[in-house]
C-alpha positions, 0 to 999 in steps of 0.5 A: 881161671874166669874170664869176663867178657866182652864183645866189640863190633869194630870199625877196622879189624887191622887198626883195633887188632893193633890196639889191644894187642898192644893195650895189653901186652898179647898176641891174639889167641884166635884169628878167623876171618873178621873175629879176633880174641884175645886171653888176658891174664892180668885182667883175666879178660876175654876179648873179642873183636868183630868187624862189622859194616855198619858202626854207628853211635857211642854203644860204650862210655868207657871200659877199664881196669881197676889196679891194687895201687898208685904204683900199678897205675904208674907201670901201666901207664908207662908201658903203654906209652913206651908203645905209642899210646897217648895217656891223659892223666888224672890224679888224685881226682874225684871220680865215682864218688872215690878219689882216684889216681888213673889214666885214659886212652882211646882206642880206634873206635873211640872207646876210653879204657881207664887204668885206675886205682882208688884210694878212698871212697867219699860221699 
């Protein structure tokens, strides 16, 4: 399988640790120190966490998972909230030049992850 990527330097290891592994449904696969990784199937994701002393400024603007329908978004949405999560929703808004359904969450150091789903392009 291929993975993408990402790398996070984190505030609070525990708190971000807690997030994503309840953003995704999964255990970490690695734990060392102040490095955590995660291995997601649906997205094939390579997660990893690292704890760092100094955080400063926004390095982000929004990570997210793009889904194959309405219904996807929904289901997401829903299990998310089922564990805690607060998902602020937007429906049928024009976003990137589609019109899109998704939702947002936050995690501990303020990076928005969108679950989405697009229905059609506009110019």
């Amino acid at each position: 399988m291929t993975y993408v990527h990402i790398g996070l330097h984190v505030k609070c290891l525990k708190e971000s640790r807690a997030f994503y592994e309840r953003f995704f449904g999964v255990t970490p696969v690695k734990e060392k120190g102040n490095y955590v990784k995660f291995l997601t199937d649906s997205p094939a994701l390579n997660l990893t966490l690292k704890e760092v002393e100094t955080f400063e400024g926004k390095q982000i603007n929004h990570l997210g998972v793009q889904v194959d329908s309405a219904a996807d978004v929904l289901f997401h949405k829903t299990r998310l909230e089922k564990v805690g999560f607060f998902a602020r929703e937007e429906m049928d808004v024009n976003c990137c030049h589609a019109i899109q359904d998704k939702f947002w969450v936050t995690d501990p150091n303020g990076i928005e992850w969108e679950y989405f789903y697009t229905k059609e392009d506009v110019e």
